[in-house]
Short mmCIF file of the C-alpha atoms (twelve columns), coordinates in Angstrom:
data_MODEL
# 
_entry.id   MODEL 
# 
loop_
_atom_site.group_PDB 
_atom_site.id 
_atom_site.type_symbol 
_atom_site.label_atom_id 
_atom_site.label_alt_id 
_atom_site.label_comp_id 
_atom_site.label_asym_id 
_atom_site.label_seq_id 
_atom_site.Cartn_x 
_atom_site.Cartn_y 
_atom_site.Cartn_z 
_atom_site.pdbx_PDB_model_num 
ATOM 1   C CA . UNK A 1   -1.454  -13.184 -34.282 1 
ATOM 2   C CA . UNK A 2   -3.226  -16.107 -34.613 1 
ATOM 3   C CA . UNK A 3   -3.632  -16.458 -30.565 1 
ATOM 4   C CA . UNK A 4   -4.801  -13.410 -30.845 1 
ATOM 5   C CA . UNK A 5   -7.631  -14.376 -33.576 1 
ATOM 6   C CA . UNK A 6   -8.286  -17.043 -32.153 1 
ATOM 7   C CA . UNK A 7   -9.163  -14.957 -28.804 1 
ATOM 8   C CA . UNK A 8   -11.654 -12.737 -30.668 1 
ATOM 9   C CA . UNK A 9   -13.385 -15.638 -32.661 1 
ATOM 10  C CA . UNK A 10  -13.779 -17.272 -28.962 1 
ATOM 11  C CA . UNK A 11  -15.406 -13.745 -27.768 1 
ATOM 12  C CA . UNK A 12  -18.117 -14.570 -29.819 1 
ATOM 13  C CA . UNK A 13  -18.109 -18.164 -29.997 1 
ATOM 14  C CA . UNK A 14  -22.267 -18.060 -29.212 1 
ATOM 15  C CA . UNK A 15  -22.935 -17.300 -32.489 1 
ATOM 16  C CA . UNK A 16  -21.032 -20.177 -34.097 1 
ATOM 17  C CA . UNK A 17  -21.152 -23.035 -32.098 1 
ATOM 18  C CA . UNK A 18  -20.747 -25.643 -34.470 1 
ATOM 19  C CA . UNK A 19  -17.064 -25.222 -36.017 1 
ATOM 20  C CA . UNK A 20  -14.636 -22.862 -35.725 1 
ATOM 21  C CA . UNK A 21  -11.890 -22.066 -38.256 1 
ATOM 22  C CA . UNK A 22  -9.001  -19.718 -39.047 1 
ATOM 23  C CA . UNK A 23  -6.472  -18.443 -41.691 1 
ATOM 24  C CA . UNK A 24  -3.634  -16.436 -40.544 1 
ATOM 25  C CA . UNK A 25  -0.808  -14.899 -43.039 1 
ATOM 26  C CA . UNK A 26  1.553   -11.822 -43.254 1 
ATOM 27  C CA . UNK A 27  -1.286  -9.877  -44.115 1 
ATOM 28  C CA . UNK A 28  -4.587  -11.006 -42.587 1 
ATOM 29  C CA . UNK A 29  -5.731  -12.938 -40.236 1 
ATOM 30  C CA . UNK A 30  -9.593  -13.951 -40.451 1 
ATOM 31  C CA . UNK A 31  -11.076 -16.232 -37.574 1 
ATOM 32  C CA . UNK A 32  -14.972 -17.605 -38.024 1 
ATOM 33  C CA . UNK A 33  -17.225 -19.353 -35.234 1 
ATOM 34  C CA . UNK A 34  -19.924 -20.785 -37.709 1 
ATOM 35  C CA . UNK A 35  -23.482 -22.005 -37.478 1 
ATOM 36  C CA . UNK A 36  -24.508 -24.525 -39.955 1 
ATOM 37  C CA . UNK A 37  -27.262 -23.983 -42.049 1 
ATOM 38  C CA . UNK A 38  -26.121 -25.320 -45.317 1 
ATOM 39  C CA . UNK A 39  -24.024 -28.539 -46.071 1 
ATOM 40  C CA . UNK A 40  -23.068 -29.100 -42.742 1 
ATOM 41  C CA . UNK A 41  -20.479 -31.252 -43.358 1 
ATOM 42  C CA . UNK A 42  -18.692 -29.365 -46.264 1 
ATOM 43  C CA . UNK A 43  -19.136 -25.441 -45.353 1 
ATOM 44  C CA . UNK A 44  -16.693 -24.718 -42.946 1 
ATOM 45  C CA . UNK A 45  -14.972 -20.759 -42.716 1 
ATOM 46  C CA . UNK A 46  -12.985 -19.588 -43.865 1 
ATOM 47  C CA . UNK A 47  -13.293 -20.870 -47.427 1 
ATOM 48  C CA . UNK A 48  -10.313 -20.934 -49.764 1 
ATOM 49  C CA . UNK A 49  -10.329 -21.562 -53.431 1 
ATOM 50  C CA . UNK A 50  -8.372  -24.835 -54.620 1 
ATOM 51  C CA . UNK A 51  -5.102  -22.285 -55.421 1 
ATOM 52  C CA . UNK A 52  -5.761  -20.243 -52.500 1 
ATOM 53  C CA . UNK A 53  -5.915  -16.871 -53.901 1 
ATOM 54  C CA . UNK A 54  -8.907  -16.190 -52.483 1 
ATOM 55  C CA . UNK A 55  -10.978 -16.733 -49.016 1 
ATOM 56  C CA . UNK A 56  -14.298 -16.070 -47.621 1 
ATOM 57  C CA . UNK A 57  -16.258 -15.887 -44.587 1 
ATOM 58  C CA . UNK A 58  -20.300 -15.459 -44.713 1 
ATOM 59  C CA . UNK A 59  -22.315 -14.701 -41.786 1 
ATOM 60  C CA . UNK A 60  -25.496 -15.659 -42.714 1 
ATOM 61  C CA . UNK A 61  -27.114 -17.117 -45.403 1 
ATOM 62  C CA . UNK A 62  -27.375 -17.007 -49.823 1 
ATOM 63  C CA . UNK A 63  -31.010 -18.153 -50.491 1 
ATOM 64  C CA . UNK A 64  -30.549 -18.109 -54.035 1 
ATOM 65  C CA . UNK A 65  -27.035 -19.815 -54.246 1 
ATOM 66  C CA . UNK A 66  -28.498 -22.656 -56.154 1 
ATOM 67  C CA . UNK A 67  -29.821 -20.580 -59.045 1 
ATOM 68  C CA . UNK A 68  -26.082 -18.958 -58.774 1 
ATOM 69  C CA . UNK A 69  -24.549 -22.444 -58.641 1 
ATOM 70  C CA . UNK A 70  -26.139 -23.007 -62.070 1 
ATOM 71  C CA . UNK A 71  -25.138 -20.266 -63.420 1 
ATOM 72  C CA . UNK A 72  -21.207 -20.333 -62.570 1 
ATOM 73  C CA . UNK A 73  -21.395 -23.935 -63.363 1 
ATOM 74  C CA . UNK A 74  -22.666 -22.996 -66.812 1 
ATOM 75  C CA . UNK A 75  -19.961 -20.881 -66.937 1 
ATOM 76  C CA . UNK A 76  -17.182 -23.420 -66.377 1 
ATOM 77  C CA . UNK A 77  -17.109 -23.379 -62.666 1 
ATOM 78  C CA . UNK A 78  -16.668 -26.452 -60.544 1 
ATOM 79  C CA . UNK A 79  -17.653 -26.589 -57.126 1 
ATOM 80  C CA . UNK A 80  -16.096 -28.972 -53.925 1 
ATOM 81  C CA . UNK A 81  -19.002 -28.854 -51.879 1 
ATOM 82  C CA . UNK A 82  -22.980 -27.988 -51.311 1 
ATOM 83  C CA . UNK A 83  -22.334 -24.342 -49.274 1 
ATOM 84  C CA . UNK A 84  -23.960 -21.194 -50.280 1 
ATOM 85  C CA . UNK A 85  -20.295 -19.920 -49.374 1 
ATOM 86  C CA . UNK A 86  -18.310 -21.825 -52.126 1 
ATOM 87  C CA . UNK A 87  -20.535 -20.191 -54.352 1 
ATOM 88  C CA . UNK A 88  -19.474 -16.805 -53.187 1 
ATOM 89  C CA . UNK A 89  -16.048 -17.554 -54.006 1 
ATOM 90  C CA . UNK A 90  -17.245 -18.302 -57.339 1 
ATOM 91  C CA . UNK A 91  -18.889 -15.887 -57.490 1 
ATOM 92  C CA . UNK A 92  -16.321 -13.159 -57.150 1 
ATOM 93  C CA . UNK A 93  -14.259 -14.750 -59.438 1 
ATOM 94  C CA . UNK A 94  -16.889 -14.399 -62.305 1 
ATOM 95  C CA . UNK A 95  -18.443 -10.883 -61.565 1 
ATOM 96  C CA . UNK A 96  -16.267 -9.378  -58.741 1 
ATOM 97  C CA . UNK A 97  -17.872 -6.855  -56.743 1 
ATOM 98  C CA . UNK A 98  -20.837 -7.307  -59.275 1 
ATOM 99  C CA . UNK A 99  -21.575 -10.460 -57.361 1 
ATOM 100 C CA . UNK A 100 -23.885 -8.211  -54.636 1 
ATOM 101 C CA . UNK A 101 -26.058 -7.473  -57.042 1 
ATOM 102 C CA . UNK A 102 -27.023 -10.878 -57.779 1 
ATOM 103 C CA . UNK A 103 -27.084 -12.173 -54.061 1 
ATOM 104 C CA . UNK A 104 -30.444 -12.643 -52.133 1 
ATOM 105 C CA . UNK A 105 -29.940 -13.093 -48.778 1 
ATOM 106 C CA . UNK A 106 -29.081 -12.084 -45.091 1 
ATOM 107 C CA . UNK A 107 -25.047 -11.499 -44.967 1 
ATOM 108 C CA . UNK A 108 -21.946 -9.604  -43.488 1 
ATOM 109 C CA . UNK A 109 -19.643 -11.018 -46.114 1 
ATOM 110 C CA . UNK A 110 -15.506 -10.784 -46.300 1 
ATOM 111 C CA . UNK A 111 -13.828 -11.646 -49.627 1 
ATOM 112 C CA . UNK A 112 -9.148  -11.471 -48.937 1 
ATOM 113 C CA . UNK A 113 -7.667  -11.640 -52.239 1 
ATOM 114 C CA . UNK A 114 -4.184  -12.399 -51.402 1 
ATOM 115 C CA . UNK A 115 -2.326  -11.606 -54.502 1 
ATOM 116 C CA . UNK A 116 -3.677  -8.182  -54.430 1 
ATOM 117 C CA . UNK A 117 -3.642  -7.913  -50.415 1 
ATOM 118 C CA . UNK A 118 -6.888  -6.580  -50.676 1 
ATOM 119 C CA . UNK A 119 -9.786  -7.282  -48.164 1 
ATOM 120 C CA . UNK A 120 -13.525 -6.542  -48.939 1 
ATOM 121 C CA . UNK A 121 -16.045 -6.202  -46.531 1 
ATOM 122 C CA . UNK A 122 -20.124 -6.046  -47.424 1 
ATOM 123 C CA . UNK A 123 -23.727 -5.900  -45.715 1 
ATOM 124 C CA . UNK A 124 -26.860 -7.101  -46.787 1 
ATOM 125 C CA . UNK A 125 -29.456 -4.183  -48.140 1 
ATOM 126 C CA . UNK A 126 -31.053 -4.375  -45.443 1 
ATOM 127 C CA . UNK A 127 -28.902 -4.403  -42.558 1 
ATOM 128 C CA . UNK A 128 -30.161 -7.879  -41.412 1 
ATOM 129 C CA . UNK A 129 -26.444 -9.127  -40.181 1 
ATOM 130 C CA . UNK A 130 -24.065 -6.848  -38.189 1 
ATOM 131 C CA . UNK A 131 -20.604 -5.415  -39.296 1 
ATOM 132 C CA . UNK A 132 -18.430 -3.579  -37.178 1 
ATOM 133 C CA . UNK A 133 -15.376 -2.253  -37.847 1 
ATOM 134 C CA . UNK A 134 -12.286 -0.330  -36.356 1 
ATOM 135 C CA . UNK A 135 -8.977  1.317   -37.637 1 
ATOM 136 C CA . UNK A 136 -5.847  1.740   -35.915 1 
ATOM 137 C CA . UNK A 137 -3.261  3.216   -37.987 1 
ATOM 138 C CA . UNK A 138 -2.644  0.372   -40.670 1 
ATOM 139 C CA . UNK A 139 -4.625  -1.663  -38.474 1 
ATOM 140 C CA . UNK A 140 -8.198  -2.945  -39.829 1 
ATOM 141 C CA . UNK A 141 -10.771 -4.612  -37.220 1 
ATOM 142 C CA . UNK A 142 -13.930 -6.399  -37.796 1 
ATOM 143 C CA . UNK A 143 -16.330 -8.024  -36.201 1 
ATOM 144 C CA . UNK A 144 -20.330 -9.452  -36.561 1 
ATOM 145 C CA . UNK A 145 -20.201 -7.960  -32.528 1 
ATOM 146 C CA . UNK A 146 -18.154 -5.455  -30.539 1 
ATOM 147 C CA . UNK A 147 -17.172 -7.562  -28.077 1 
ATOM 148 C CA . UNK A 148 -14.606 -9.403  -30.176 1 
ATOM 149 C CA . UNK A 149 -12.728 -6.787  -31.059 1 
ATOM 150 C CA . UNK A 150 -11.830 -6.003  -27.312 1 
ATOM 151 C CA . UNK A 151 -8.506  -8.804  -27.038 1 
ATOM 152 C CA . UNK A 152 -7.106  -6.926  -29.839 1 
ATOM 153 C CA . UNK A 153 -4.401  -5.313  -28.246 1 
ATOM 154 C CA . UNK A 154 -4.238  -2.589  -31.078 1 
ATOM 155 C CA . UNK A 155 -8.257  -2.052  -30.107 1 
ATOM 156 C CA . UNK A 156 -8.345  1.158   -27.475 1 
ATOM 157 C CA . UNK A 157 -11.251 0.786   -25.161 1 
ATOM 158 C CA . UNK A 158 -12.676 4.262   -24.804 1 
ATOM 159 C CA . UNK A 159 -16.071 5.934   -24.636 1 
ATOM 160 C CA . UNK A 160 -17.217 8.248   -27.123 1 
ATOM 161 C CA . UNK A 161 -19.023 10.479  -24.558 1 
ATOM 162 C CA . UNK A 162 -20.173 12.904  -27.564 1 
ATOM 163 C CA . UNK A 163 -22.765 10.129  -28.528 1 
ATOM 164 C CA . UNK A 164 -24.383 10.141  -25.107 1 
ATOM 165 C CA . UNK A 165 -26.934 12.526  -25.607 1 
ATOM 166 C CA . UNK A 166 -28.104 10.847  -28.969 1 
ATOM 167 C CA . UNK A 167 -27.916 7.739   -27.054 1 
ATOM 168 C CA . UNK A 168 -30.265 8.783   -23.674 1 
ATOM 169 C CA . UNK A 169 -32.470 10.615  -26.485 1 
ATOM 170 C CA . UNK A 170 -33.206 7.460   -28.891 1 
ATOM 171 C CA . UNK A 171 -31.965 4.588   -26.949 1 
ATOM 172 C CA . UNK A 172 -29.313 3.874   -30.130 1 
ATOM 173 C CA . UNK A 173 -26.832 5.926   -31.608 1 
ATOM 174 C CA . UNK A 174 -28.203 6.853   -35.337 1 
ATOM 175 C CA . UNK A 175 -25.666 6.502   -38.350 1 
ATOM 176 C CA . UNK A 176 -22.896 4.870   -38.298 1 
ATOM 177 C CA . UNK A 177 -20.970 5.506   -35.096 1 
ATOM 178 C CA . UNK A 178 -21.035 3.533   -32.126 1 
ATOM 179 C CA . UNK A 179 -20.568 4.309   -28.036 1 
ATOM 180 C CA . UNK A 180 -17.079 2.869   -28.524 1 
ATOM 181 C CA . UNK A 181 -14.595 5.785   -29.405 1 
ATOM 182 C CA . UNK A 182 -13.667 4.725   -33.372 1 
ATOM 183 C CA . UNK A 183 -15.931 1.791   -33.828 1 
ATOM 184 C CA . UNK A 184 -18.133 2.130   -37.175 1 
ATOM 185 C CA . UNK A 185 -21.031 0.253   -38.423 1 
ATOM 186 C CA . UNK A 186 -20.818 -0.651  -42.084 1 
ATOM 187 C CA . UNK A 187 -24.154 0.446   -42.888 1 
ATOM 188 C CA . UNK A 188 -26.939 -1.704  -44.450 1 
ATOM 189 C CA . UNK A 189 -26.117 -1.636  -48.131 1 
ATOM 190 C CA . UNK A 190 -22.589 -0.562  -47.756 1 
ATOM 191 C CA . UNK A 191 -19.229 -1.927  -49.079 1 
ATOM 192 C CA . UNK A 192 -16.024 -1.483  -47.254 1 
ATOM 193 C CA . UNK A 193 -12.472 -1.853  -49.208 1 
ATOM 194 C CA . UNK A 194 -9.422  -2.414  -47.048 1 
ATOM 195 C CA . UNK A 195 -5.582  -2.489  -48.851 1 
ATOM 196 C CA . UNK A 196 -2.293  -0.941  -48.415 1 
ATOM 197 C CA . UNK A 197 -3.847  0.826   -45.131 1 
ATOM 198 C CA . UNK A 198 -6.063  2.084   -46.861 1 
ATOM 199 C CA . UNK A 199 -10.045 2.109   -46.099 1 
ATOM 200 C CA . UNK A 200 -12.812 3.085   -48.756 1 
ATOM 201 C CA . UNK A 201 -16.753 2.904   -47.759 1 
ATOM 202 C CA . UNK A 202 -19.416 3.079   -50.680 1 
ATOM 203 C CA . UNK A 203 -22.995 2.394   -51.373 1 
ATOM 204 C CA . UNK A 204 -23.616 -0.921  -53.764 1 
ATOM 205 C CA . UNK A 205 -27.263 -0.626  -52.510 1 
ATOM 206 C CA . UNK A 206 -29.904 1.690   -52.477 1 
ATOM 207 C CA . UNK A 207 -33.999 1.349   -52.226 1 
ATOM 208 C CA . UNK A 208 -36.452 2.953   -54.498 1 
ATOM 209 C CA . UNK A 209 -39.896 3.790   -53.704 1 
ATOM 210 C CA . UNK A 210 -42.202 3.104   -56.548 1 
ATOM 211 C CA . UNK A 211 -45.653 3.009   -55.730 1 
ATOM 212 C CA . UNK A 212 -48.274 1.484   -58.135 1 
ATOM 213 C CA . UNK A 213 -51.425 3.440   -57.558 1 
ATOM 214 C CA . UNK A 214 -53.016 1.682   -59.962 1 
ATOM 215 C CA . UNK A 215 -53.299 -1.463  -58.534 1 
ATOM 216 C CA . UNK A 216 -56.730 -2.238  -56.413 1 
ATOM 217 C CA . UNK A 217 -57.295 -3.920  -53.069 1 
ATOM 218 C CA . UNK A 218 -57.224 -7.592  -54.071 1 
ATOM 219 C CA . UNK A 219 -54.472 -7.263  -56.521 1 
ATOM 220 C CA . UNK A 220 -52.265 -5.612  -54.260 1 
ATOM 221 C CA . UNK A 221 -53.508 -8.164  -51.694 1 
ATOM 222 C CA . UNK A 222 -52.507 -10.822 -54.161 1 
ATOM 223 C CA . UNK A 223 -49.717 -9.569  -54.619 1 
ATOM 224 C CA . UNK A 224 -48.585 -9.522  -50.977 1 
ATOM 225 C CA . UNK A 225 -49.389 -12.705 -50.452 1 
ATOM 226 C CA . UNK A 226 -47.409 -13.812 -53.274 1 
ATOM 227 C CA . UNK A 227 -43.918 -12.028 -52.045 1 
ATOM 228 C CA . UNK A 228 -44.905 -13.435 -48.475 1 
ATOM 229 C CA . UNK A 229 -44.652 -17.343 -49.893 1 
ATOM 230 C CA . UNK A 230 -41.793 -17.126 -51.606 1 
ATOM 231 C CA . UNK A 231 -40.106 -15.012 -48.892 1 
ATOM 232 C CA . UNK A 232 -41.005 -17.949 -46.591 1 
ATOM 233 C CA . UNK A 233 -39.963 -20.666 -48.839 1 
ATOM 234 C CA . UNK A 234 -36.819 -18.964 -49.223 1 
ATOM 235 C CA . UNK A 235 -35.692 -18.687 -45.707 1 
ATOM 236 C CA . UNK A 236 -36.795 -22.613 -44.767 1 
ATOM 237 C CA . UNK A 237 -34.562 -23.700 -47.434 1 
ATOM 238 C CA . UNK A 238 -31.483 -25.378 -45.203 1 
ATOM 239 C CA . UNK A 239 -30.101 -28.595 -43.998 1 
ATOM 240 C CA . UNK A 240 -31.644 -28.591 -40.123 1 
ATOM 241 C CA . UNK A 241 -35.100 -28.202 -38.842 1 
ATOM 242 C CA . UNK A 242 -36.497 -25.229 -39.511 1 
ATOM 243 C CA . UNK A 243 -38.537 -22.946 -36.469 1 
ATOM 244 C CA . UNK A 244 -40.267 -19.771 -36.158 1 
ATOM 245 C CA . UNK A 245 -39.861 -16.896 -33.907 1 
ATOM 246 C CA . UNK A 246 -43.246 -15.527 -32.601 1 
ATOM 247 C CA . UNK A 247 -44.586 -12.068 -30.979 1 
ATOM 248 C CA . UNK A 248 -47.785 -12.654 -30.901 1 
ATOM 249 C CA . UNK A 249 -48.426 -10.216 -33.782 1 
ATOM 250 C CA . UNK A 250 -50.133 -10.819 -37.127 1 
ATOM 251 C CA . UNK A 251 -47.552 -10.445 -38.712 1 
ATOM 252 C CA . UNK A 252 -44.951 -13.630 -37.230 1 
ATOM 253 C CA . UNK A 253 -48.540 -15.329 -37.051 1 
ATOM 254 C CA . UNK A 254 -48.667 -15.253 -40.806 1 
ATOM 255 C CA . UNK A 255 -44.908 -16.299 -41.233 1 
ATOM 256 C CA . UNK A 256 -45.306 -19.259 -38.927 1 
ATOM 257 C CA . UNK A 257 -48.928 -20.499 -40.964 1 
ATOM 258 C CA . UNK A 258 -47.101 -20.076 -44.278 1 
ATOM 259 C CA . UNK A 259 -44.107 -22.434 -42.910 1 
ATOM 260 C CA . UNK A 260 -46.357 -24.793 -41.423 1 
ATOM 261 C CA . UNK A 261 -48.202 -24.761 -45.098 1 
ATOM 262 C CA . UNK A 262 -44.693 -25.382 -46.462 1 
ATOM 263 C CA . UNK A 263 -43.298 -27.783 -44.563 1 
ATOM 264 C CA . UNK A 264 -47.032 -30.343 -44.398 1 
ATOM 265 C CA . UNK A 265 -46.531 -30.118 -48.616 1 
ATOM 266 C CA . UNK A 266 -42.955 -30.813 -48.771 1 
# 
């Protein structure tokens, strides 16, 4: 088993080039290629609490963990290191489930609770990281891509030809199926809950349109503005050099002047 972890994390090893990591027992076996954002030196994946009942891996990244941090602190938690994942662990273990609420962020979490044997599998609201997953009788497969679910030997490589059509039509398959016979997306806002064989998929997320006619042009212009700073300043908050990512359009235009504002006041 752990070869065989080990074979999938390697699949995907572009996406984690900085430290790899792995925790294999009778019941799971997690593997992580990670990409260090935060605390480089002290957030390697998987995560364990100190008595090891429970484990983490986070793709992607907790922009308020420090506001969470101060919160779990004030209610008797003490951390080991500086990662936005630690605090995840902490997390669960003051609010469970309840944590997702709280989070703001990009993330394809897994919490394993070994006592219970449970796993538990979530996406970000929005989709932002990936989460694939596959079942095979007892058998539970996931992955942040396809392609490193492929040395399982449990995994059965096999067209779904029935998603062709929707495929040629809209150049993606809508939902939550996949070209690959039995693969699933977990879909933006969606929790997955794996234990005793057993798979359950809900909703923790949902978005609600409320539209405030009553605000003018230059308020609502304010207003934009506003959510566009602190939306900036919350993604260049990490431990390497921050960069931007540009199209050309207004819109990364505006993201890259409202970093470069950031970064000349800091």
């Amino acid at each position: 088993r752990a070869a065989v972890v080990r074979a999938m994390a390697d699949a995907i090893a572009h996406r984690g080039p900085d430290s790899e990591g792995y925790l294999v027992d009778d019941a799971v076996a997690l593997g992580f290629r990670r990409l260090a954002i935060i605390d480089l030196a002290g957030g390697d994946q998987p995560m364990e609490t100190a008595d090891g009942r429970l484990a983490v891996c986070l793709n992607g990244e907790v922009y308020n963990h420090r506001e969470l941090r101060a919160a779990l602190e004030r209610a008797g938690h003490r951390f080991r290191t500086r990662s936005d994942t630690e605090v995840l662990l902490h997390g669960w273990e003051e609010w469970g489930p309840g944590m997702l609420g709280r989070l703001r962020g990009m993330f394809a979490l897994a919490v394993y609770d070994r006592p219970r044997r449970e796993l538990f599998l979530a996406r970000d609201a929005l989709g932002i990281k990936p989460r694939y997953w596959y079942r095979a009788g007892e058998t539970l497969l996931f992955a942040s891509e396809v392609k490193a679910l492929l040395p399982h030997p449990a995994f059965e490589r096999r067209l779904d030809e029935r998603l062709l059509p929707a495929y040629l039509c809209f150049e993606y398959v809508p939902g939550d199926q996949t070209l690959f016979a039995g693969v699933r997306r977990l879909e933006p806002g969606c929790a997955l809950t794996w234990r005793d064989g057993a798979v359950e998929v809900r909703r923790w997320h949902d978005f609600a349109f409320a539209p405030d006619d009553g605000a003018g042009g230059a308020e609502a212009a304010a207003r934009i503005g506003a959510a566009v700073r602190d939306s900036v300043a919350a993604h260049a908050a990490a431990d390497v050099e921050v960069g931007c990512f540009l199209s050309a359009g207004v819109d990364s235009s505006l993201v890259a002047a409202e970093a470069s504002r950031l970064m000349d006041a800091r």
